[in-house]
C-alpha positions in Angstrom: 2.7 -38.3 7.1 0.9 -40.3 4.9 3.4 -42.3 3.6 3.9 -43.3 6.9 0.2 -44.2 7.9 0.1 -46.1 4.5 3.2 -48.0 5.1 2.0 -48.7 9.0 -1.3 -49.7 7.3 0.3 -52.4 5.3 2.2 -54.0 7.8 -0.6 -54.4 9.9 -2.3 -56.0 7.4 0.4 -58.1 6.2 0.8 -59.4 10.1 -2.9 -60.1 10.4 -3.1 -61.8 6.5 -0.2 -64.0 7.6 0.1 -64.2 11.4 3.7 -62.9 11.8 4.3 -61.2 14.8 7.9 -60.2 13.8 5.9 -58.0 11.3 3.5 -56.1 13.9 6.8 -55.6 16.0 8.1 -54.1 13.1 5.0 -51.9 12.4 5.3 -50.5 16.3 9.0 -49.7 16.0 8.9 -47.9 13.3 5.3 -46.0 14.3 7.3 -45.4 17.4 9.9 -44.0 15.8 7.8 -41.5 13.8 6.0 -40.6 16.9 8.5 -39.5 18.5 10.9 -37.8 15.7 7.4 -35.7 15.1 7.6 -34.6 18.6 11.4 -33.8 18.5 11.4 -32.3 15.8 8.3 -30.0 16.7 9.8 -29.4 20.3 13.6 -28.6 19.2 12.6 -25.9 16.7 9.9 -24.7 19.0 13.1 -23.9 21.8 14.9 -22.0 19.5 16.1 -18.7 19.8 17.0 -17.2 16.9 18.5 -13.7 17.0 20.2 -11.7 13.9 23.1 -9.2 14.4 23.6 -6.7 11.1 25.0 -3.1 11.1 21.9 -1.4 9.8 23.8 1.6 8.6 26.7 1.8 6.2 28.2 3.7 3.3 28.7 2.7 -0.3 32.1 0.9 -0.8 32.5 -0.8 2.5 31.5 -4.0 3.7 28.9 -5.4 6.8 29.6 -8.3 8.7 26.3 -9.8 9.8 25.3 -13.2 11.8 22.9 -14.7 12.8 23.1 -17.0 16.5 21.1 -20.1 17.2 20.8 -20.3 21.0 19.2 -24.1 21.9 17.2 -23.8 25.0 16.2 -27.4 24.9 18.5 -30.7 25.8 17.6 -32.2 23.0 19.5 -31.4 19.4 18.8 -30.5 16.5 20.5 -32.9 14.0 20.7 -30.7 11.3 19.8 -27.0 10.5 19.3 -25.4 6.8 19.3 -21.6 7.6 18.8 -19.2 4.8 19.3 -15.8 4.6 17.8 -13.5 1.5 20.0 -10.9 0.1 19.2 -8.3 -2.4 21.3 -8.9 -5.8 23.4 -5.5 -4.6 25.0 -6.8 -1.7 26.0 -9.8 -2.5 29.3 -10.9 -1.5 29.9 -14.4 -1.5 28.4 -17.2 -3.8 25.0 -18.0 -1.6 23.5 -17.0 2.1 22.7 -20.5 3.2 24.2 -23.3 5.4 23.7 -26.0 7.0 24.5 -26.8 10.9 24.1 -29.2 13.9 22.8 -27.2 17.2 23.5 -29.4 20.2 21.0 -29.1 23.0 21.4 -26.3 25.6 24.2 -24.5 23.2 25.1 -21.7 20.6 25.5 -22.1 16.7 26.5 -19.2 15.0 26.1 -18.7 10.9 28.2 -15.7 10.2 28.2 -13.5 6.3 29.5 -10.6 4.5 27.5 -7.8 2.8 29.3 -5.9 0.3 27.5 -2.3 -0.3 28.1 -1.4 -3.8 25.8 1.7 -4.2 23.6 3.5 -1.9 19.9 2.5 -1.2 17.3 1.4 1.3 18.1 -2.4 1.2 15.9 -5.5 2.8 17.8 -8.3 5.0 15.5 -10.9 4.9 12.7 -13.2 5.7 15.2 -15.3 7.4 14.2 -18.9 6.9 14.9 -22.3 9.0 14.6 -25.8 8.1 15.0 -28.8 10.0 13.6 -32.7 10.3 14.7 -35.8 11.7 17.6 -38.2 10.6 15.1 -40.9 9.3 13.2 -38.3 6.8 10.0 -38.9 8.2 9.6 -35.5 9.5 10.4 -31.6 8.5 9.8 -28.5 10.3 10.5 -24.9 9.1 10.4 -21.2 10.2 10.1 -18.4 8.3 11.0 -14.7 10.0 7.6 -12.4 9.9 9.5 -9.4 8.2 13.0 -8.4 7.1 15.3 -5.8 8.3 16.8 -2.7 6.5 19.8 -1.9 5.8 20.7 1.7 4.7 23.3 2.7 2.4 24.4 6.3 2.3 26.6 7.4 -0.6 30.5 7.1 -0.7 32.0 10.3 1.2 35.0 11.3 -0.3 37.8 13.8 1.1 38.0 17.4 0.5 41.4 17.2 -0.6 40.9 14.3 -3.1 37.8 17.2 -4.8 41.1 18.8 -6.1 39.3 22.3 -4.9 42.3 25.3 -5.0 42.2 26.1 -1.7 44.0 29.3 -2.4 41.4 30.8 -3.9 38.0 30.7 -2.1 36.4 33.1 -4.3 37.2 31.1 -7.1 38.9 32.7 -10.7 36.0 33.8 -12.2 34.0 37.5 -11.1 30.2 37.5 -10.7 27.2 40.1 -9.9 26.3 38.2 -7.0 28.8 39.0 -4.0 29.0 36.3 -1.6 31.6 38.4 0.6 32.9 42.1 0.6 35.6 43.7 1.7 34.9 46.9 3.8 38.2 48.2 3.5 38.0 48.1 -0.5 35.7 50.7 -1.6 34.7 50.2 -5.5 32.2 53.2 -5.9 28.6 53.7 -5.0 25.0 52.8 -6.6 21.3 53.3 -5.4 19.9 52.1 -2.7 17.9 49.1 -3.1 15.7 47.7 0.5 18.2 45.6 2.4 21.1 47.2 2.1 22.6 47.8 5.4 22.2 51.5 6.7 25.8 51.1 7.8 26.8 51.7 4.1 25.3 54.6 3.3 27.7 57.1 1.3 25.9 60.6 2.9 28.0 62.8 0.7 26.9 61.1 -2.2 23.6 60.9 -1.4 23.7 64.8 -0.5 25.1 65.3 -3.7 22.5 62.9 -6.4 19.4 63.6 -4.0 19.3 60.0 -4.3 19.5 57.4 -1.3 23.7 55.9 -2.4 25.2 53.4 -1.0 29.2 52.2 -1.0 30.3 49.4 -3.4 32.7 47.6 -2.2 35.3 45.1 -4.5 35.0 41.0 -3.0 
């Protein structure tokens, strides 16, 4: 902005110093021209909509396909567009997340891009950042978004049948104290009662017989 009301400045005073009036025409075309590429600029970004569409939920080893769409809700265009995108190191899937485009007036620009999710985590996507200006340089504009998005990634889920689990044996190959099932019909002996067992199991004959409280044992 300055360089242009220094540059204006001069003219002026070149066109007074010398009396050309080729010079103050000059000096109101191109004051004229910064006017008004301030005030497109400004407007065009200003009408805007700006609108991000990401899978927020994925697993580790796949890939997101994100985008973000421009939608133009003025006439007037919008030269040219640098949109930015920031992506943590861990999903990146293609060399950068930046482009630039030309949105016409009253139309639709979409910037589309690939996450790859390497390893699980709680991820940001984002600030998304535009810039913009007009085609003589005199003006730039820029919009930054107010906070990212997350993306979560769950760990990889893998088949039972790739676990290589013998699923012949579901009490596995190796006998333990703790019984995770029993077998009613496979009775191994019986033991004191200890509080929880099940009344259902127990052995009265036993118990008439140790004048202890006996309980069957059962083999899993």
């Amino acid at each position: 902005m300055f360089n242009i009301f220094w540059a204006l400045l001069v003219l002026f005073a070149i066109a007074a110093l010398f009396r050309m009036d080729w010079v103050y025409y000059l000096a109101y075309v191109v004051g004229g021209i910064w006017l008004f590429s301030h005030w497109w600029v400004r407007r065009s970004l200003s009408h805007v909509e700006i609108q991000r569409e990401l899978n927020l939920f994925a697993f580790a080893g796949e890939t997101v396909d994100g985008k973000v769409q421009l939608n133009n809700l003025s006439w007037l265009p919008l030269p040219w567009l640098h949109i930015q995108e920031t992506v943590p190191f861990d999903l990146l899937d293609q060399q950068n997340y930046r482009s630039v485009v030309s949105v016409p007036g009253k139309a639709q620009t979409v910037y589309p891009y690939t996450l790859r999710c390497s390893k699980r985590g709680y991820y940001p996507i984002g600030p998304l950042r535009l810039n913009t200006g007009d085609l003589f340089g005199f003006v730039d504009a820029g919009w930054q978004e107010t906070r990212p998005v997350h993306l979560t990634v769950y760990p990889r889920v893998f088949a039972l049948e790739k676990l290589g689990l013998p699923s012949r044996s579901p009490f596995g190959s190796q006998a333990s104290r703790q019984r995770l099932y029993e077998d009613p019909t496979r009775l191994a002996g019986v033991r004191d009662y200890t509080p929880g067992d099940s009344l259902r199991n127990i052995h009265w004959k036993a118990t008439a017989r140790e004048d202890v409280l006996q309980v069957k044992k059962f083999q899993p």
